[in-house]
N, C-alpha and C positions, 0 to 999 in steps of 0.2 A: 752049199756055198754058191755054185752057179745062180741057183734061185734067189740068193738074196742078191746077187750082183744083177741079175733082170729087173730086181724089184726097184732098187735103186735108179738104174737107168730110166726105168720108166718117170720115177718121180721129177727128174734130171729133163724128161724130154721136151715137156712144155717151154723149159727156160730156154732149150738150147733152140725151137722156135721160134722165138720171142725172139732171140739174138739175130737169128738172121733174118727177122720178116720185118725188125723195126727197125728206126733210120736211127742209128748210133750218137749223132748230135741232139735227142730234144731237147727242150725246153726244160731247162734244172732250176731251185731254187739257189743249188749250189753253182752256177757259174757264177765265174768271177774271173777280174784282170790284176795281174802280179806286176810291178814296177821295179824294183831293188832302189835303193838308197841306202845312205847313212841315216836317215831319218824317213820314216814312211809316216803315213798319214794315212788310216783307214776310210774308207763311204760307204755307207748302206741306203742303197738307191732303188726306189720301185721303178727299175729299168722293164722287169715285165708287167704286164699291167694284163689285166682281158679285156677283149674284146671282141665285137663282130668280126667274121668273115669279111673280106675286103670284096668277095665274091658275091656276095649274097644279092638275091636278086626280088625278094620277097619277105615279108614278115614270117611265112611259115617255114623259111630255109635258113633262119639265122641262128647260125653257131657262133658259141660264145665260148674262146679259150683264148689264155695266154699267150701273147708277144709282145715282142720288141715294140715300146714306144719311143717312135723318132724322138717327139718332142723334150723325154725323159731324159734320152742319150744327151741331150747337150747339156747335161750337169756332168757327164764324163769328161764333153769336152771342152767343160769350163775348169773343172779342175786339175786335167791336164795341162793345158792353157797355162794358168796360174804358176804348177809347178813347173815348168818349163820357162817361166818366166824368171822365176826366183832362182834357178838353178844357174840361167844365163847373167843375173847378176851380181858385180861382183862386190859389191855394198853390202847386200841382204844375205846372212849366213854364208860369209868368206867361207871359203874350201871344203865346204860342205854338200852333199847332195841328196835332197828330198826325195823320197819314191812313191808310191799310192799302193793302193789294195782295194779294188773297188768290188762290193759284194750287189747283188739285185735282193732288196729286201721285198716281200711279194705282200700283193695287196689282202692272204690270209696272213692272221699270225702264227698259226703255225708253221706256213714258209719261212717268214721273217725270224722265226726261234731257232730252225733249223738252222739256215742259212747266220746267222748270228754265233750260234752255238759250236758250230766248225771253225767257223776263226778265231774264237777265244780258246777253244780245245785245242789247237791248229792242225787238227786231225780232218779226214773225208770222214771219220763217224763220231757218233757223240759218247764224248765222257764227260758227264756230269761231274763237276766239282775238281776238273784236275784240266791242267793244262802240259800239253806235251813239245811248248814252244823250247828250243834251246836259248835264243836270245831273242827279244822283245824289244824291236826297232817302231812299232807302232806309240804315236807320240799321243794323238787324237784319234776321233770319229767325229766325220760327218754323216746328216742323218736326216731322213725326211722323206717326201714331202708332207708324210701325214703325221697328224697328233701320235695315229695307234703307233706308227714304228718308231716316231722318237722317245715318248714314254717310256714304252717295251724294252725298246734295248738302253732307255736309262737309266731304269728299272737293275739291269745288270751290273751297268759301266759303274753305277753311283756306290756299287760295292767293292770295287778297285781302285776308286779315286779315278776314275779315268776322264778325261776332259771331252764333252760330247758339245759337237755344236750342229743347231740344230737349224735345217734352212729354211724349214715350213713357215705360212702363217703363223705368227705371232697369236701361241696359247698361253691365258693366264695362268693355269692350274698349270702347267708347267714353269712356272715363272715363280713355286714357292722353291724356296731355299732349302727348306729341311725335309723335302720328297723328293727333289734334283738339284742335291746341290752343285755337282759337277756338271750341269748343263746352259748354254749358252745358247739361248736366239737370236738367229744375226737378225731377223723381221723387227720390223717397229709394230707397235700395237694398233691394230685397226682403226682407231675412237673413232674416227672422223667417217668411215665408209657408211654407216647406217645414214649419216647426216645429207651425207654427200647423196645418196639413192632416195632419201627423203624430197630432199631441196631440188631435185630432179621432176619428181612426182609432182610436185607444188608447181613448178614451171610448165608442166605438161596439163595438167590441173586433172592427174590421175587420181580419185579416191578410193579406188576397188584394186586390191593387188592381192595374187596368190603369192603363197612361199613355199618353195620344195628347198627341203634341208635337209643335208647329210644328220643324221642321230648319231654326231660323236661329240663331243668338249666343245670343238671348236666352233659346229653348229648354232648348239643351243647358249653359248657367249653371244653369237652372234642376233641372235634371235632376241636376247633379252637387252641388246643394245638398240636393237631396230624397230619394235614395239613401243618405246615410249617416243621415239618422235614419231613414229606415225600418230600415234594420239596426239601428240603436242598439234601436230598440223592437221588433224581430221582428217586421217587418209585410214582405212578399215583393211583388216586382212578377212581375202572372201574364203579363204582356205589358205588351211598349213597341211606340209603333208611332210612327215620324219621319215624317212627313209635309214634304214638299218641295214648292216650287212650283213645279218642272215637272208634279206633278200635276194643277194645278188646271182644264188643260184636256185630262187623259187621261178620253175618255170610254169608254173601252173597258175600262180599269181600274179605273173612279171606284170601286167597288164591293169591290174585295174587301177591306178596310180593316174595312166594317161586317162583311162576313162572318165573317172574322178574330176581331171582337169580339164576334160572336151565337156562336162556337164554343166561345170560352174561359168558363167557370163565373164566373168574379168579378163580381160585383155592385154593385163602385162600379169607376168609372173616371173618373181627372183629365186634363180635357183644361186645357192651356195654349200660349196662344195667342191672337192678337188677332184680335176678326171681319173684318179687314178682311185677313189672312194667306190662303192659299192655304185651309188647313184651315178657315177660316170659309168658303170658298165650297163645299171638300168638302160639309164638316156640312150647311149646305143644300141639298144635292143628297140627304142619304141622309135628310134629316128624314121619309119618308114608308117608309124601310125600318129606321132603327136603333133595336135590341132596347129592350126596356126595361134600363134601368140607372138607379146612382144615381149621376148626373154631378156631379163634382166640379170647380166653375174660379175665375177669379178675373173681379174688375169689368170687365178689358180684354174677358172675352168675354162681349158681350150676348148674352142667350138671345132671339133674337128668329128666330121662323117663323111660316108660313101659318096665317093664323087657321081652322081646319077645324072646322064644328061636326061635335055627338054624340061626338066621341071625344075621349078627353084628347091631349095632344100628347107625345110621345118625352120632354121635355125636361122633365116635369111634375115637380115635389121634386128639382132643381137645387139644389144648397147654392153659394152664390157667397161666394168670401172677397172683402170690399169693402171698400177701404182708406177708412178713417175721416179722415172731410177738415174742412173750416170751409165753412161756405154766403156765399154772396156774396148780402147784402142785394139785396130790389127787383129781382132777377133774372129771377124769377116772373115778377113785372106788366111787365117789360121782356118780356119772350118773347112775353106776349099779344098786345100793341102790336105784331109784327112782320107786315107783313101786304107784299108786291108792290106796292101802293101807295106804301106808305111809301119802301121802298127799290127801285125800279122797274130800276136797273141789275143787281140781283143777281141774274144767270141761274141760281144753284143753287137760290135761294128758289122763283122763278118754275117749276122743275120741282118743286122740292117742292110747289108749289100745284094742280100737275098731275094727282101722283098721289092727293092725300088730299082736296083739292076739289074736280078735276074741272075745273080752270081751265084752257083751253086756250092756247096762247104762239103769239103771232104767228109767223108764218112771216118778216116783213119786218125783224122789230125785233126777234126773240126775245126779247120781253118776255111776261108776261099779258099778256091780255087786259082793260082796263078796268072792262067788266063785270062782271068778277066777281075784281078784283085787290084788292078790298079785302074780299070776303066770309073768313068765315074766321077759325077763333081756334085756333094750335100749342098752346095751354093743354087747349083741347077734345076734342083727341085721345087715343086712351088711349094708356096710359102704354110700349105695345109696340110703337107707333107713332111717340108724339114724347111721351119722358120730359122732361119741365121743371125736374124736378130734378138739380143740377149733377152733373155726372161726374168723376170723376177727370181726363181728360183737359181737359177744358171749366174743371176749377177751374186748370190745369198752363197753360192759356192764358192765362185772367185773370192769374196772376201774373209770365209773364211779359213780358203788356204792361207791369205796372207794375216790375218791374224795371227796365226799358229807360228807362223815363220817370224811374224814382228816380235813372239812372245819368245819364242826360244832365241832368235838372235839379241832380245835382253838379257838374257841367262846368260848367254855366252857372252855379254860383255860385261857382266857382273862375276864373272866365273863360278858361278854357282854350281858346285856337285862336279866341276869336271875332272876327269882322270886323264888328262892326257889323250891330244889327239895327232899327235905327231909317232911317227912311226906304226903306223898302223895302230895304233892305241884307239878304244872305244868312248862314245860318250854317252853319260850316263843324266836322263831327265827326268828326278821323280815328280810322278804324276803331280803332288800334292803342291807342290814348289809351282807347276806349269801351270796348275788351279788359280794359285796367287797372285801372277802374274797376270794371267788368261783375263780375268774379270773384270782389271782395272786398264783392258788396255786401250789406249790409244792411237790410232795413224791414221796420214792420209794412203789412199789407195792408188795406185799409178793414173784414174782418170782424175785424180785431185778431190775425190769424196773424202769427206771426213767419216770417220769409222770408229765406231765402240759398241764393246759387248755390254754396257751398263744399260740396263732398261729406263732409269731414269733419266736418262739424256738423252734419249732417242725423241726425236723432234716429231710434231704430226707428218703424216703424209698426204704430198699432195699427189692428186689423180688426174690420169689422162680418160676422159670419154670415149670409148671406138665402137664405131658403127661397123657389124659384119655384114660385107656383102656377098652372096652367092648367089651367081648367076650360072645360067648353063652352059655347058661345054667347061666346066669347071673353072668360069671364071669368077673368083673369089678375092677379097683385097678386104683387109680390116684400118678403116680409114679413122682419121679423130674429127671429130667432131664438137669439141666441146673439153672444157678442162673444170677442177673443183679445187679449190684452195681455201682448207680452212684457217688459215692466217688473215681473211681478210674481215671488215664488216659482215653481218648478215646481209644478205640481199645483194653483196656483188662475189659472194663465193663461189657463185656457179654462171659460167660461160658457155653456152652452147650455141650453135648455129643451125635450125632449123632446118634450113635450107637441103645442109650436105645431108639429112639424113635418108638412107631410103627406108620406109617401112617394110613389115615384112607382107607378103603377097595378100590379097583378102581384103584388105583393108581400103577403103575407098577413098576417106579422109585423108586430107594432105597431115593432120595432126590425127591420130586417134586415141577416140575415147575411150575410157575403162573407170565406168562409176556403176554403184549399184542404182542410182537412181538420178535423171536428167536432173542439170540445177531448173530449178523453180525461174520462168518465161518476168517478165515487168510484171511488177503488180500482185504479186503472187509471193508466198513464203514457207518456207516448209515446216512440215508436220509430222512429227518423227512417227513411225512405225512401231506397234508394239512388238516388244520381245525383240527387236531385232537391230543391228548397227544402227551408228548416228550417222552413216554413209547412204543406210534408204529411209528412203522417208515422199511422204505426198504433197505436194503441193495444192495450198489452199490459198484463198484471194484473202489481199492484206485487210486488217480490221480497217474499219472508218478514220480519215485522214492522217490514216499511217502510207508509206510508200515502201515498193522496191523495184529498183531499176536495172539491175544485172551487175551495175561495176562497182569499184568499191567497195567502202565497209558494206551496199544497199547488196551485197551479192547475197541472192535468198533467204536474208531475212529481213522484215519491214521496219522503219526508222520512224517515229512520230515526226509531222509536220511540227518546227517551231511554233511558235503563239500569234504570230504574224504571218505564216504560211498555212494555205490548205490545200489537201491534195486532190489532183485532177479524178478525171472519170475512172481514168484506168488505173488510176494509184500508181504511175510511175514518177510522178513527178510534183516536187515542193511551188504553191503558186505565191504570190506575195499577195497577202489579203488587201481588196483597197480599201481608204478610209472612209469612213461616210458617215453622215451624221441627218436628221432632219433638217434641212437646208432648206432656203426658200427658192431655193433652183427645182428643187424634187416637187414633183405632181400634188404631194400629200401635205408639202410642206406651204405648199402655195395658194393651196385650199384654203387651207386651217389660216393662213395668213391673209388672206383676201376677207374670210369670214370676219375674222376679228377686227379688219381696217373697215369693213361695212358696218358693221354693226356698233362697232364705237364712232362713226359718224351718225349713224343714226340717231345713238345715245344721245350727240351732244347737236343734236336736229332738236330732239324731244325738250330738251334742258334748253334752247334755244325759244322754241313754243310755248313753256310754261314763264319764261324770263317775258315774254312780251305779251302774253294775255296772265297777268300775273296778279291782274285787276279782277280779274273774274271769280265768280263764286267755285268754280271746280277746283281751281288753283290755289284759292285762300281758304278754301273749307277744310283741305288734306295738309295744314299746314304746309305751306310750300318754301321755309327754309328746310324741312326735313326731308323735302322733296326735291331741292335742290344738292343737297347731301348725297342723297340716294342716287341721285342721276352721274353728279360728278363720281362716284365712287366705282358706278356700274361702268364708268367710261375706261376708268385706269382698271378693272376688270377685266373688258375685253383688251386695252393693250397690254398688259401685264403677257399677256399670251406671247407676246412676240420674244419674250426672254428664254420661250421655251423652244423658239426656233432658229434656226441656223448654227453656227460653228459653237459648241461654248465654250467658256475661260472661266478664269476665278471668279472674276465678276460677276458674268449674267447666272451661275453658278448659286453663288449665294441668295444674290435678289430674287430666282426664281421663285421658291419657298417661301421665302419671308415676305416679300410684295405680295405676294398672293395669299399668304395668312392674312396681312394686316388690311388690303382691301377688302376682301370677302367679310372679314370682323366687321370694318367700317358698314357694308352695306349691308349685313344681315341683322348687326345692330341698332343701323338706321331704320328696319321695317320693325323692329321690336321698340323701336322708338315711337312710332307712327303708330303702332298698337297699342302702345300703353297711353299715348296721346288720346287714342278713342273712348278710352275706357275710364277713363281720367272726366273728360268731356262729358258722357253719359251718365256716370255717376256721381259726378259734382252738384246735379242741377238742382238738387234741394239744398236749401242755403242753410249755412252754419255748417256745413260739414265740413272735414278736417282735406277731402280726394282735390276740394275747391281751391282751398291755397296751395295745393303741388302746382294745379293745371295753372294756376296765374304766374307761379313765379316758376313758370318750365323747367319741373323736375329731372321733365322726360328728355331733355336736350341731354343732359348728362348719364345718362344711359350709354350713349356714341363714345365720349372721350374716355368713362372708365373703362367697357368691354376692350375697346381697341391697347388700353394700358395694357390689361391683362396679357393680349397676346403680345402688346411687343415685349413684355417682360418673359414672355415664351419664348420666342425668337431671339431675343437675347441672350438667355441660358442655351440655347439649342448653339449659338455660334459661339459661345465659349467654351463649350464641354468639346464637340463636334461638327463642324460647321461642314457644309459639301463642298467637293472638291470635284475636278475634271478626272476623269476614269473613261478607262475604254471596256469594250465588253467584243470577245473575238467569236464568241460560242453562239449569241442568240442568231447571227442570220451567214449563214454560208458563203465564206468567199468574201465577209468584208471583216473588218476590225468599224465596228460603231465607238463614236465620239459623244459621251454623255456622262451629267452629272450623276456624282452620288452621292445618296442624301447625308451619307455623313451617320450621325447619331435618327436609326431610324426610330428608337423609340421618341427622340423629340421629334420629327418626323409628324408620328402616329399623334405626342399630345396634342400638336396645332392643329391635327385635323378632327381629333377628337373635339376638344374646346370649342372650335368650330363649328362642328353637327352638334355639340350641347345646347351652342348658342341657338341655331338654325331650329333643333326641337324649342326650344323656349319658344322662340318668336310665331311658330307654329301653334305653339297650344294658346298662347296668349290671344294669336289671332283669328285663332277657331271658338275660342269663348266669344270672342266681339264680332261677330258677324251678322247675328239675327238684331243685332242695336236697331233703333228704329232712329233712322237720317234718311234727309234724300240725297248726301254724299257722304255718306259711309261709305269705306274703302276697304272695310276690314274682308271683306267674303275676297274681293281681289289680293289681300297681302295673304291672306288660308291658301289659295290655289296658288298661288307663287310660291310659298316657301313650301307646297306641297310638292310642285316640280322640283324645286330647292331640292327637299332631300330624296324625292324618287332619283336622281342625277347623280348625287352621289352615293345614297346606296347603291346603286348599282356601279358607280365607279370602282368599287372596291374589289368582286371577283375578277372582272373585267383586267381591272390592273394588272393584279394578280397573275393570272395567264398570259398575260404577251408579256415580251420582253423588245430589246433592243430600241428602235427608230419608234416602233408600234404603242411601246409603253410609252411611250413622252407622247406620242398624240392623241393616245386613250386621255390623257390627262388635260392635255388643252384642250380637245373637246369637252370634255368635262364643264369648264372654266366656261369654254363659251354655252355652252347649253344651260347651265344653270346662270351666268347672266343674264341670258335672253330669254328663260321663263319669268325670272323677276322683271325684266325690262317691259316683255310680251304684257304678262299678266296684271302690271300694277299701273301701264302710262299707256299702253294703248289702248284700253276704253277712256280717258281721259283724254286725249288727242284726236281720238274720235270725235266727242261734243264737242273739241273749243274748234275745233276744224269745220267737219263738215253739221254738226249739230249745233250753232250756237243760239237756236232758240232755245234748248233747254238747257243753257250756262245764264240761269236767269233765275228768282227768288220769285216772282208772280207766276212764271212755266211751271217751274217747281212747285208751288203750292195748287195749282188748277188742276196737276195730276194726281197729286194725293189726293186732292176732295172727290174728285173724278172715281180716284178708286174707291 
């Protein structure tokens, strides 16, 4: 017997170690604060949260365990607040009085289960399935901050009927009715915050943005919200990184997450996610190795780390989007008041006085200590330690104590279920009845908010922008900056001030940049990257008389120049094309136009000389009314030219082509005149033949009037089917818009010039057969060499054409006009002008004859 009472002791001894060598207060998932009432109200609050060492002085000394989070406690002391409100009023549940139950739901869920599991057993151990409460004063739960513990313990409640309201961010999947139907989120739904952090980025003209995301519900809602405008506005995620919480105690991996994000180039990164999630104990662990960036979050995640002098903190020019709430009056002066004293049972206060006064907690009583339990003012703290001003979550608590209390003081004025509450008599609220009520209810809140648990009436929210600032010696201030209201237009929803903000340290630019790839400089456009975002990409120079100039829709990509605009050297900019046309102000135009007034003076020089030696044998041998034909026709040949220069209209338009079909006819027919005349002459001279009476009664005159019929019955068809018109042409010469005809129907066009060269070859063969005639003024060898330039001139008119365009094509063509005038002109009157001029001995019938005998 002795021996087994050693044995025993022994097993005994380790514990009775343990008892005296450990501090009798730690850190439990089972603490909690006890109120009494006639009606209580339960919370399950992640009041311990983990975190770093407040000590730590290095990344390789940082211990990560559970405490008290300042920021968390003020959901205690909002729902004390509340109920001490209600209780002092005497409107809201007459003669009645509210009590709490506050539990710390911990950031595992198995804390949370335990801790859950003891106050529905009402026992310090767990009995599954049986409860050992004698009477059941608890009305609600409140519940939060995160998705896991409101689900978890909905998960329970939703099988008692019990009413859970829930304070967190506003989760969908919690929002279905027939998996929680007993649960109520006081949150409105986010919609607007992706928009809002969007419309941000756009202002900033960020397109490279990392995302660090909690991996729970609320996360990856979020994610699949924030994705499609980013693509709506071309803004690219450079990286996503999920964070889980099985991570939060890998210390072997804690680390490559920051590495991950010191690797990738982007310069803002959104983290979402609540401090009290797995990724808020990461965060604190890498605050002494994560890059500089410019952090983007919302109100849920407090920027709160080691205050270190001399250097700025990681976290410095934080932009936080922070839902704009209502303040709850007297709050303030309520928090100063809050001292271990006052409330002496509250072991979370009693460690908060721990850490920030130095108050040490009995070992007996887990209470402060006396001494020093009333020193102390949470107003005195700064504001990165214990913020006094209400939190989103802290104002989600306040209201919905008084939900609870607006729902049961309905019941009570309905009399629903009651038994009598006079003489000590009980009241009685079934959950299911408080359900019915709960869902539909309406009020305003004492700062005059209006309030409902209905999701479909919950309005967007608008957001406050705050820039954090940490400077050293822990000077710290989270200022606004900027607001986001999606109520209004697009493009005046977001208001920020540049000015106020500071960046965070690193950063050189008054604004900084965060793109995968610089925008494309004027003149330039970009050119997307294989395999890879539409956020990088290379910039290549704009194609030909396209532009890009930086503002604007022209931001890196290129715009065509209109039809009347061309773009500069650099391709930055649209020019206005000038107009221009062959003018007779132009060099080229005043050539061709000098040409044509010389030479059609000449013409009628020539036509002048045969009109006064008209008596002569040179002039009367070549028939000289067909000579006189010839000369007037060759005259309106070279002026006709002039319609093809300067400004044109409809007019000179039409005339040009057709004058110049019908003169060219007239005088190419006139030397087919003068040919056939020869040949007539020659072979007449035996008498009786039939060639004798054409040559007498001048066949050959009418050769002229019918070829020319011909064409103007061309010409005539040509202007009725398609006549030319004025037309511009922007493309043949750079930087102008030319002013010129067009021809309209260019197959008639082609037939006048055809018909024309028909003619020109006839008058050719005709007058290459009559050349070896035997006359001493045969003319024929001189009409063969003319209409030989004739059609060398315009054969080759025609590739020549062809290939130029613009100003060039219209003088290809007047040239044309005057050169093969002035072969006929050259070739058929000036050896003719020669003898009556300077040769007028041999303009004579005895000179003439003394040569031929001679030869």
């Amino acid at each position: 017997m002795p021996t087994w009472i050693f044995f025993f002791f022994t097993l005994k001894l380790p514990m009775f170690l343990c008892k005296l060598l450990t501090h009798e207060c730690f850190v439990s998932s089972t603490d909690n604060i006890y109120q009494d009432g006639d009606l209580v109200i339960s919370a399950f609050l992640p009041l311990y949260t983990y975190q770093t060492s407040q000590h730590t002085e290095g990344a390789e000394s940082i211990d990560v365990s559970p405490r008290i989070t300042s920021q968390n406690y003020q959901f205690v002391m909002a729902l004390i607040f509340a109920i001490d409100e209600i209780n002092r009023n005497p409107i809201l549940l007459p003669n009645m009085t509210l009590g709490y139950n506050i539990h710390s739901a911990g950031s595992i869920e198995s804390e949370t289960v335990v801790s859950f599991l003891k106050w529905l057993t009402g026992q310090d151990r767990l009995i599954p399935n049986y409860t050992c409460k004698t009477k059941e004063k608890s009305v609600a739960a409140i519940t939060g901050t995160t998705w896991e513990i409101s689900s978890l313990i909905g998960i329970f409640l939703g099988l008692y009927k019990y009413p859970q309201l829930s304070i967190g961010p506003f989760e969908p999947s919690m929002n279905n009715s027939e998996k929680f139907p007993f649960l109520y989120q006081m949150a409105a739904k986010e919609s607007s915050l992706a928009l809002g952090m969007v419309s941000m980025f756009v202002h900033f003209k960020w397109n490279w943005v990392g995302l660090v995301i909690s991996e729970d519900e609320n996360g990856v809602n979020f994610v699949t919200d924030l994705i499609p405008q980013m693509e709506r506005n071309t803004i690219c995620v450079a990286f996503m990184e999920f964070i889980t919480v099985t991570h939060m105690m890998d210390l072997e991996n804690a680390y490559e997450y920051p590495i991950r994000i010191m690797r990738n180039p982007a310069k803002v990164v959104i983290i979402y996610a609540n401090t009290d999630t797995s990724l808020g104990v990461l965060f604190r662990r890498w605050e002494y190795i994560l890059p500089w960036r410019i952090w983007v979050t919302t109100s849920q995640w407090e920027v709160v780390t080691s205050m270190r002098h001399l250097i700025l903190d990681s976290f410095h020019g934080t932009l936080i989007f922070s839902q704009r709430q209502g303040d709850i009056s007297t709050f303030k002066e309520f928090v100063k008041t809050v001292r271990p004293s006052k409330y002496p049972d509250d072991i979370f206060l009693a460690r908060l006085w721990e850490i920030y006064f130095d108050c040490a907690i009995s070992n007996a009583t887990c209470k402060s200590l006396e001494n020093c339990s009333s020193r102390g003012n949470l107003g005195l703290l700064p504001w990165y330690h214990f913020d006094i001003a209400v939190s989103t979550g802290s104002y989600h608590v306040y209201n919905a104590v008084y939900a609870v209390a607006h729902t049961m003081h309905k019941m009570l004025i309905q009399e629903i279920d009651i038994q009598g509450v006079k003489n000590g008599g009980s009241m009685d609220f079934p959950p299911l009845k408080l359900n019915s009520l709960l869902k539909n209810i309406k009020f305003m809140n004492p700062g005059g908010d209006p309030i409902s648990l209905n999701p479909s009436e919950k309005l967007h929210i608008d957001y406050d922008i705050l820039n954090f600032w940490d400077f050293p010696q822990g000077l710290t201030y989270k200022v606004k900056v900027g607001t986001f209201s999606p109520y209004f237009p697009p493009g005046q929803q977001l208001s920020i001030s540049e000015d106020r903000i500071e960046w965070s340290i690193g950063v050189e630019q008054q604004i900084p940049a965060s793109v995968c790839s610089e925008s494309c400089g004027p003149g330039f456009r970009k050119s997307l990257q294989e395999e890879k975002a539409a956020c990088c990409f290379d910039c290549v120079p704009c194609p030909e008389n396209e532009i890009s100039n930086g503002t604007g829709k022209y931001i890196d990509q290129c715009v065509k120049c209109t039809e009347d605009q061309y773009a500069n050297t650099d391709r930055t900019v649209c020019i206005q094309k000038a107009v221009t046309f062959l003018a007779f102000e132009n060099p080229l135009g005043m050539t061709l136009a000098s040409m044509a007034l010389c030479f059609s003076i000449l013409t009628s020089f020539v036509l002048g000389i045969f009109v006064k030696h008209q008596s002569t044998l040179v002039v009367k041998a070549n028939n000289s009314t067909l000579s006189y034909i010839l000369l007037i026709s060759l005259t309106f040949c070279f002026l006709c030219s002039f319609l093809f220069i300067g400004q044109p209209n409809a007019v000179t338009c039409i005339l040009q082509q057709t004058t110049f079909g019908v003169v060219f006819t007239v005088a190419v027919s006139t030397v087919l005149a003068k040919t056939t005349t020869v040949i007539l002459a020659f072979k007449s001279t035996a008498p009786g033949r039939r060639l004798r009476g054409l040559l007498i009664s001048g066949a050959s005159k009418f050769i002229i009037p019918i070829c020319t019929l011909i064409q103007i019955v061309l010409c005539g068809i040509w202007l009725g089917i398609s006549p030319p018109f004025v037309d511009t042409d922007a493309h043949s010469e750079h930087g102008h818009i030319i002013i010129m005809c067009n021809k309209g129907s260019v197959t008639a066009f082609y037939c006048v010039l055809g018909y024309l060269g028909a003619l020109s070859l006839v008058s050719f063969t005709v007058a290459f057969m009559a050349r070896n005639l035997p006359d001493i003024f045969n003319e024929a060898k001189f009409l063969t060499f003319s209409m030989l330039v004739f059609l060398s001139v315009w054969i080759t008119f025609f590739p020549v054409y062809h290939s130029t365009k613009g100003k060039i094509m219209v003088a290809v063509e007047v040239f044309s006009i005057l050169a093969s005038s002035t072969g006929l002109l050259g070739c058929i009157f000036i050896p003719k002008c020669y003898i009556i001029l300077a040769r007028p001995d041999m303009n004579s019938l005895k000179c003439r004859r003394n040569r031929v005998q001679w030869k």
